[in-house]
Structure formats: C-alpha cells, structure tokens
ZADO-1210 file (C-alpha; in nm, 4 decimals, padded with zeros to 6 digits):
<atoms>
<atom x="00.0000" y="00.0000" z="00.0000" code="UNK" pos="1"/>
<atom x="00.1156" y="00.3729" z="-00.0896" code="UNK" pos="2"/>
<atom x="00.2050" y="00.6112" z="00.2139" code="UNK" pos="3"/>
<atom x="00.0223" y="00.9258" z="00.2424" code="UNK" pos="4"/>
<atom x="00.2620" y="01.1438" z="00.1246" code="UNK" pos="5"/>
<atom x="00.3359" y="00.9510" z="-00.1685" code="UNK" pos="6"/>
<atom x="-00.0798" y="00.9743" z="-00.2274" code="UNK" pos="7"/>
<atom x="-00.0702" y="01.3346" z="-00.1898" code="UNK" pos="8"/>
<atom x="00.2548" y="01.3727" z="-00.3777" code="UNK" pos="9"/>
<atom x="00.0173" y="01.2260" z="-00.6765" code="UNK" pos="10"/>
<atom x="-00.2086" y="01.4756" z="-00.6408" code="UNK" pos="11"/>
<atom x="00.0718" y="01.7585" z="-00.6531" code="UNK" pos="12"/>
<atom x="00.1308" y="01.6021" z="-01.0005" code="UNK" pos="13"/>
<atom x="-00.1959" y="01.5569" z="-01.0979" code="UNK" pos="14"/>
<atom x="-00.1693" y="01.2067" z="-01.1528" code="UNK" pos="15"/>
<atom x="-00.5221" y="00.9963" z="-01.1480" code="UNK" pos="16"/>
<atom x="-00.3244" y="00.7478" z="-00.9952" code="UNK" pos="17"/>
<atom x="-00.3713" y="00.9268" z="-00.6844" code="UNK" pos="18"/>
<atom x="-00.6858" y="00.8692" z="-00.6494" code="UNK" pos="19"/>
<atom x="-00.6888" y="00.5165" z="-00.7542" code="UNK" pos="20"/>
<atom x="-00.4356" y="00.4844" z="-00.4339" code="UNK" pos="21"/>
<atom x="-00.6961" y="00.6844" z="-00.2224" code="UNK" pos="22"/>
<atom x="-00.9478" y="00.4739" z="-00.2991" code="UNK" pos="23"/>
<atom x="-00.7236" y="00.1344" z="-00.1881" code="UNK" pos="24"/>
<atom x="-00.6568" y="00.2720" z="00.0938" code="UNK" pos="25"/>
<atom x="-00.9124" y="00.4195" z="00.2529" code="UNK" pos="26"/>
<atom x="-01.1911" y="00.3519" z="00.0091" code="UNK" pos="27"/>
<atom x="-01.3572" y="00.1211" z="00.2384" code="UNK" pos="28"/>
<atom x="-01.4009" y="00.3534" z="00.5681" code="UNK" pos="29"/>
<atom x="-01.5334" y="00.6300" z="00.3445" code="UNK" pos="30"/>
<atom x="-01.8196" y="00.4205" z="00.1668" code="UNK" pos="31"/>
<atom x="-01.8680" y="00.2473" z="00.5050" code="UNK" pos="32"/>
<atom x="-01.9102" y="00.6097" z="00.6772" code="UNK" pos="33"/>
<atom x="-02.0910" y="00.7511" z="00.3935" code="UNK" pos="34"/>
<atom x="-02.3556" y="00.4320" z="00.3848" code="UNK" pos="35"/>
<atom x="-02.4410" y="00.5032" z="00.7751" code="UNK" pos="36"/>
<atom x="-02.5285" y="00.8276" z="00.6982" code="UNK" pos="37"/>
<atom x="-02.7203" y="00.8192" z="00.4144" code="UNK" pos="38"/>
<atom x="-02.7743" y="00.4270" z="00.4073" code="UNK" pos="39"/>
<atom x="-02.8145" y="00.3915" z="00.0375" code="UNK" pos="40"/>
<atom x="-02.5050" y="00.2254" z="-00.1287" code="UNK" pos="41"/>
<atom x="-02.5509" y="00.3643" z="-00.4548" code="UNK" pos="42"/>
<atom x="-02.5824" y="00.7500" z="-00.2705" code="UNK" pos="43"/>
<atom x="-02.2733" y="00.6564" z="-00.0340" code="UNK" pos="44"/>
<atom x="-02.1143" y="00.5728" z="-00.3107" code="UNK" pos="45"/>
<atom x="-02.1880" y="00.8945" z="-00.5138" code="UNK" pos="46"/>
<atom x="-02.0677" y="01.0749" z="-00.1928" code="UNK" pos="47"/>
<atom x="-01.7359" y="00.9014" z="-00.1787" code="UNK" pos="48"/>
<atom x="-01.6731" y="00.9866" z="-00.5598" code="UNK" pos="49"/>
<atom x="-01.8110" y="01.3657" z="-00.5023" code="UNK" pos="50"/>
<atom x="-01.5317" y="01.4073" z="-00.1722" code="UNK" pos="51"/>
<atom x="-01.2824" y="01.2629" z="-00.3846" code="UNK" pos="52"/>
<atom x="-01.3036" y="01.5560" z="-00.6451" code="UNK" pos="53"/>
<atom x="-01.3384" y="01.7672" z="-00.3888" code="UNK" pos="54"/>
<atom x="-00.9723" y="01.6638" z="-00.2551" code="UNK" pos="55"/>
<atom x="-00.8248" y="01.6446" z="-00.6475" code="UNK" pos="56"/>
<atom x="-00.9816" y="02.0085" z="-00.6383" code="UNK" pos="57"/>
<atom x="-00.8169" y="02.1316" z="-00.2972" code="UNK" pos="58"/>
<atom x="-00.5158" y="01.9408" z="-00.3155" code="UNK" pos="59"/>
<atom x="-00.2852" y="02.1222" z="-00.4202" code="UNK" pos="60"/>
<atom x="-00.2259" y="02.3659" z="-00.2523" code="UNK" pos="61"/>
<atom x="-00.3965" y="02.2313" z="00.0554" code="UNK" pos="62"/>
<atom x="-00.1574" y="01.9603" z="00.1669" code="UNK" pos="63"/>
<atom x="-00.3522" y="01.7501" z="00.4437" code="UNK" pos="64"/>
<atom x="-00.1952" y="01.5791" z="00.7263" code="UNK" pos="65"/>
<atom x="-00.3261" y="01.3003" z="00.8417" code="UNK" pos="66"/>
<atom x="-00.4791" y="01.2219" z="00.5300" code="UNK" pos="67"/>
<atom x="-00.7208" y="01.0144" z="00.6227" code="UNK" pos="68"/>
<atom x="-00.8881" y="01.2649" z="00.8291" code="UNK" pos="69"/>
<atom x="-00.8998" y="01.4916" z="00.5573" code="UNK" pos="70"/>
<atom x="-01.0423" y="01.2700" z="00.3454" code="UNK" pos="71"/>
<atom x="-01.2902" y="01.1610" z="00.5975" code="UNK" pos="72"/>
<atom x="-01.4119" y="01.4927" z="00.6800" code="UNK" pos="73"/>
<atom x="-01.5094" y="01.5697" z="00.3217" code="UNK" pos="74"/>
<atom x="-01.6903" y="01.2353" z="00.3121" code="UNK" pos="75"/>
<atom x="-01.8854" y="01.3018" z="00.6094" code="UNK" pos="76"/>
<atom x="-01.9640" y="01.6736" z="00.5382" code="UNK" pos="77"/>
<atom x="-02.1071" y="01.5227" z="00.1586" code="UNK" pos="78"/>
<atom x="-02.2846" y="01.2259" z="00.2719" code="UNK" pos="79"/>
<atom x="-02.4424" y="01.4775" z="00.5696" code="UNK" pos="80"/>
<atom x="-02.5773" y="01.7418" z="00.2949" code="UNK" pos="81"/>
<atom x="-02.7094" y="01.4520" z="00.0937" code="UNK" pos="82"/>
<atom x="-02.9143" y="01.3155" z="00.3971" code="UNK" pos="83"/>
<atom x="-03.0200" y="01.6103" z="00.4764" code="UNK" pos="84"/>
<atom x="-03.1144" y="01.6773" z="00.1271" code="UNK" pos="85"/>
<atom x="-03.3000" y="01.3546" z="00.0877" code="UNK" pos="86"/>
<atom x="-03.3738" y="01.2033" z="00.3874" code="UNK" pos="87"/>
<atom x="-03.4624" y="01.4354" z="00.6786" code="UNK" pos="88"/>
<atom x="-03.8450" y="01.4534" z="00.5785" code="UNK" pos="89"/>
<atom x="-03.7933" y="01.0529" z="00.6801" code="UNK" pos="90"/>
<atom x="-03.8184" y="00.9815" z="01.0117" code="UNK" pos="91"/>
<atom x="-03.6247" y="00.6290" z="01.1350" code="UNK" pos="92"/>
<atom x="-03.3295" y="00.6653" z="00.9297" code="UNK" pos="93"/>
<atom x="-02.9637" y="00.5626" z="01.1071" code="UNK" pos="94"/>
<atom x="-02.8373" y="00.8762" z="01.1441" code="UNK" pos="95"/>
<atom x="-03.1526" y="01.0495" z="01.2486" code="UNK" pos="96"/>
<atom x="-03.2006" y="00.8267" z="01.4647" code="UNK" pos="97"/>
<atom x="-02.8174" y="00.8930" z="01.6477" code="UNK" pos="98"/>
<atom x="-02.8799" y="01.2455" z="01.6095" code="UNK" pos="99"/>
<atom x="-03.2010" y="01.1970" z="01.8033" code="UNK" pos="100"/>
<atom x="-03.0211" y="01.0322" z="02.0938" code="UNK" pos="101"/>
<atom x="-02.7493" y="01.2877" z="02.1714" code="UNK" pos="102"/>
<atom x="-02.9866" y="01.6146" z="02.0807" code="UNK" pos="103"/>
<atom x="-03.1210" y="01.6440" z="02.4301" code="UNK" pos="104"/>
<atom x="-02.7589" y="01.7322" z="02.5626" code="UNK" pos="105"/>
<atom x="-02.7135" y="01.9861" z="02.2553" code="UNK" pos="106"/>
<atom x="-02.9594" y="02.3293" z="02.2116" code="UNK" pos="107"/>
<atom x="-03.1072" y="02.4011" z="01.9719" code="UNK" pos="108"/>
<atom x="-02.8705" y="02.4906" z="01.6442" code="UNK" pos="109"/>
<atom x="-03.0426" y="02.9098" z="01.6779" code="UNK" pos="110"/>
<atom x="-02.9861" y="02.8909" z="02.0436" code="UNK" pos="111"/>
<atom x="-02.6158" y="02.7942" z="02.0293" code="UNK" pos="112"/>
<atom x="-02.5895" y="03.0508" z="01.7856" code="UNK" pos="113"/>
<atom x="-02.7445" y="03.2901" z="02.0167" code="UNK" pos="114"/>
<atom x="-02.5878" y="03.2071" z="02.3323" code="UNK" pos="115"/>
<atom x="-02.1922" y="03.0509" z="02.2565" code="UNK" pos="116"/>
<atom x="-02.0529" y="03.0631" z="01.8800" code="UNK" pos="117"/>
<atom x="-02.0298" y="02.7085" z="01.6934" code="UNK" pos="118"/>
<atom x="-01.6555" y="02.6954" z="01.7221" code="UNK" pos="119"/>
<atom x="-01.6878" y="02.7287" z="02.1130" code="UNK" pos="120"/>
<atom x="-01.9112" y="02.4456" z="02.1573" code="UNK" pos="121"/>
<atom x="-01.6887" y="02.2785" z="01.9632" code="UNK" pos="122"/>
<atom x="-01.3870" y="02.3327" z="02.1644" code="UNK" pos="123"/>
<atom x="-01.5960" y="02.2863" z="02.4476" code="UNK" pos="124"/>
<atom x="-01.7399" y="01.9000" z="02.3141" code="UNK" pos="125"/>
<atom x="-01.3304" y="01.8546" z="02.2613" code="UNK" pos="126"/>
<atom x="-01.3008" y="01.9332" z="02.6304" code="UNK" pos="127"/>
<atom x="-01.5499" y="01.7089" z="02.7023" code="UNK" pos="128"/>
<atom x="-01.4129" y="01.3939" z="02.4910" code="UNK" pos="129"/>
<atom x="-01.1025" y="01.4546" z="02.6771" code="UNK" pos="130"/>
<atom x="-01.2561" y="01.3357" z="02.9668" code="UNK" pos="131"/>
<atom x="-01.4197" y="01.0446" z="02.8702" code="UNK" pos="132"/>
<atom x="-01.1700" y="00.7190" z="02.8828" code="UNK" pos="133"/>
<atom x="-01.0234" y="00.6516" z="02.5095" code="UNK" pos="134"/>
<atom x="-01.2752" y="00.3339" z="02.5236" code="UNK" pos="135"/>
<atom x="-01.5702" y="00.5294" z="02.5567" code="UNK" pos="136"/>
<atom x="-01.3878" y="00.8043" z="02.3771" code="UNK" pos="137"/>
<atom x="-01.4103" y="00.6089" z="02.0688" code="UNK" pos="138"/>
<atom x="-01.7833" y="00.4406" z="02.1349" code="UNK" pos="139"/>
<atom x="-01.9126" y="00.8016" z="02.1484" code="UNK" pos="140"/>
<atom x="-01.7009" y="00.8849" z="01.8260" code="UNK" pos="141"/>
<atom x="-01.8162" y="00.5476" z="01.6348" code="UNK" pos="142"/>
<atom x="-02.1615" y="00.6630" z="01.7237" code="UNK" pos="143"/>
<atom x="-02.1886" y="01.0139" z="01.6298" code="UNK" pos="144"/>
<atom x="-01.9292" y="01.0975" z="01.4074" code="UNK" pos="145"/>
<atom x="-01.9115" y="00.7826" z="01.2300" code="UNK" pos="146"/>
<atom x="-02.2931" y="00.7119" z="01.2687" code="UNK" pos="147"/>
<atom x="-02.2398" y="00.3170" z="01.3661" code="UNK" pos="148"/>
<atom x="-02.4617" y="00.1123" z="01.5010" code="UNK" pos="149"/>
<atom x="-02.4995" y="-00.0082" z="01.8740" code="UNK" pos="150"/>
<atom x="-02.4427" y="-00.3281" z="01.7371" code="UNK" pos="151"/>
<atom x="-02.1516" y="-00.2144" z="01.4742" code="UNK" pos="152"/>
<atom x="-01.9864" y="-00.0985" z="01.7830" code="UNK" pos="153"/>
<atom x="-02.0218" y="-00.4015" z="01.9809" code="UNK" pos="154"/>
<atom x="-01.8752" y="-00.5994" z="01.7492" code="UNK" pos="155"/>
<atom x="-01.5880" y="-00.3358" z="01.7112" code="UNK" pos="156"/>
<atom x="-01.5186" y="-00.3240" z="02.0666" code="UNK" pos="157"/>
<atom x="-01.5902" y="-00.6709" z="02.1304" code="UNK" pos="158"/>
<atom x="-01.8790" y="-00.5919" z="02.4127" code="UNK" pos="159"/>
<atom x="-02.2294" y="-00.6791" z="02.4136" code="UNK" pos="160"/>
<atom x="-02.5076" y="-00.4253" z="02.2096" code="UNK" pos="161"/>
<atom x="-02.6348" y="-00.3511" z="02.6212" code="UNK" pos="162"/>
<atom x="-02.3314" y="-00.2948" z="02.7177" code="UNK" pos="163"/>
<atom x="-02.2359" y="-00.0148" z="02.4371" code="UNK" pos="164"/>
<atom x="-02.6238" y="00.1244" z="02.4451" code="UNK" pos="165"/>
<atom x="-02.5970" y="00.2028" z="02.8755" code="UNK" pos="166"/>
<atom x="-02.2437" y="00.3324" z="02.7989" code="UNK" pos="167"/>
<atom x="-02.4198" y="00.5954" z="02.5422" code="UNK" pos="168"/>
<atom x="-02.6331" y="00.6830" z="02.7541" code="UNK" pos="169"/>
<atom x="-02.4185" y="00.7495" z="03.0775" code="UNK" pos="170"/>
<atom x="-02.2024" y="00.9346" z="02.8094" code="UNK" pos="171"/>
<atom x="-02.4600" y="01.1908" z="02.6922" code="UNK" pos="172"/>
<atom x="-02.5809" y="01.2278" z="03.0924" code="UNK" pos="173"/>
<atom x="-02.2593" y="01.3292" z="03.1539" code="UNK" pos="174"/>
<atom x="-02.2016" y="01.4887" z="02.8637" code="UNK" pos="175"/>
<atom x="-02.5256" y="01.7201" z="02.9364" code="UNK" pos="176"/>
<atom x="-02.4322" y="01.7762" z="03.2758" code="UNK" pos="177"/>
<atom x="-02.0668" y="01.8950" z="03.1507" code="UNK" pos="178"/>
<atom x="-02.2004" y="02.1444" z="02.8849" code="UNK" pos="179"/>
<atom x="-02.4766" y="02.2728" z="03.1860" code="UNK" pos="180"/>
<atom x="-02.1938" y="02.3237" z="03.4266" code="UNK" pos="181"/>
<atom x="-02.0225" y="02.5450" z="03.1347" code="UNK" pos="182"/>
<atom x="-02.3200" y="02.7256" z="03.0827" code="UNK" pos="183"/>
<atom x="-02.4179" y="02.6220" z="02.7636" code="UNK" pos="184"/>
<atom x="-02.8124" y="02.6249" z="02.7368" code="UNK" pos="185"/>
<atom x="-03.0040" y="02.2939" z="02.6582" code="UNK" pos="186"/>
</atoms>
C-alpha cells in the first residue's frame, strides 16, 4: 500500500493514480461512513466519488496531514448534505435516529448561535471527549461521528449491544451535565 505522502505527492502532479491509491486505501471507511449516513449504497457511493473531487480540487495547494482525516471529513460533510437533502423529511433513518439520541444534551442549532458561537461548543465538546476514557472516547465517536450502530460498535469493541447502548447513555448524561456546568443552554 502507498504512504500518504506519496498519495498526496500524486495529487501535486496531478496524476489519477492518486486517487486510484486513495481509494485502496481508505476507500472502504469512506463508503462504510458515507452508507451510515445516508444508508443507500448507490448515494454513499456517489458521496465518496463527489469528496474525492473535492480533494483532487483542494489538493494542491492544501496539503492535508493526516490524510485520512482529511479525506474523511469531506466524506462526512457530503454524505451529511445529501441526507439532509433527501432524507430528513424521513423519520427512522440511522443517522436520524443517532442524532435523536445525543440532541437532548445539545440546544437548539439558533440557540447555540445565540448564546456561545459554533466553534466554542466545539472546543468545548473537545473538552469534554477529553474526559471520557479513550474506550468510551471512541464508542461516542463510532456513534456520532461515524454514525455506527450499537451493534456495529459491539462488534468493534468486542462488548455486548447492552453494554455499548448504557455506555451511550451514561455518556450523553454526563455529557449534558458537563455542557450545563459550562453554561451552555439545553
């Protein structure tokens, strides 16, 4: 498998091979994400190809370390417009449902906006996962950044589906309490 920089290095010469080597590499984790977002292969997959342009287009000059971040964020911020676009009249879907489960400890988009800017609560919600142990760090990632399952996580982490649903919850009781004692209205 190509390194990184040798992807990226492909892109500085604008050779399609680049993205051939993306797509090896990390191919997988971006359809994967993609699909529990908008859980339609054949939109997932227009997603992937749409964040892949996206990084031929920004790269150069942009030159992204660690990749795979990079390339994950454009991914998720695709596949979230598309749901939004076609699913969010739907109710039931897998990532309204996760977004259901953890907006009780958020306010309301217009309130944040009123009350803290979005780049606080985000350092804030950094804070926060700091606390959490890097187990539950990553259950609480796998579930709302990467939109997995209870059970997707379960078999990740090799716990039971009970185990990783109780752990959610504890996480977003904390998780409320922490953004209360900061002062940010829910």
């Amino acid at each position: 498998m190509t390194d990184d920089e040798k992807i990226i290095e492909m892109f500085f010469e604008r050779s399609e091979q680049g993205i051939r080597e993306l797509d090896m590499k990390y191919g997988a984790i971006c359809r994967s994400l993609s699909y529990n977002i908008v859980n339609n292969r054949q939109d997932a997959e227009e997603c992937v190809n749409d964040a892949y342009l996206g990084a031929w287009n920004a790269i150069p000059p942009a030159r992204p370390d660690p990749l795979l971040s990079y390339i994950v964020k454009i991914v998720r911020n695709i596949s979230l417009k598309n749901y939004w676009r076609k699913e969010a009249a739907k109710r039931g879907g897998r990532y309204t449902v996760a977004l259901e489960e953890i907006e009780g400890c958020i306010a309301d988009r217009k309130s944040v906006e009123d009350e803290i800017e979005a780049g606080e609560l985000a350092r804030i919600i950094g804070d926060f996962l700091d606390t959490l142990t890097p187990e539950n760090r990553v259950i609480f990632m796998r579930r709302y950044w990467f939109a997995d399952s209870c059970k997707d996580i379960a078999d990740l982490m090799g716990l039971s589906e009970k185990n990783i649903s109780v752990r959610l919850t504890r996480i977003r009781e904390k998780m409320k309490q922490y953004l209360t004692e900061r002062e940010v209205f829910i």
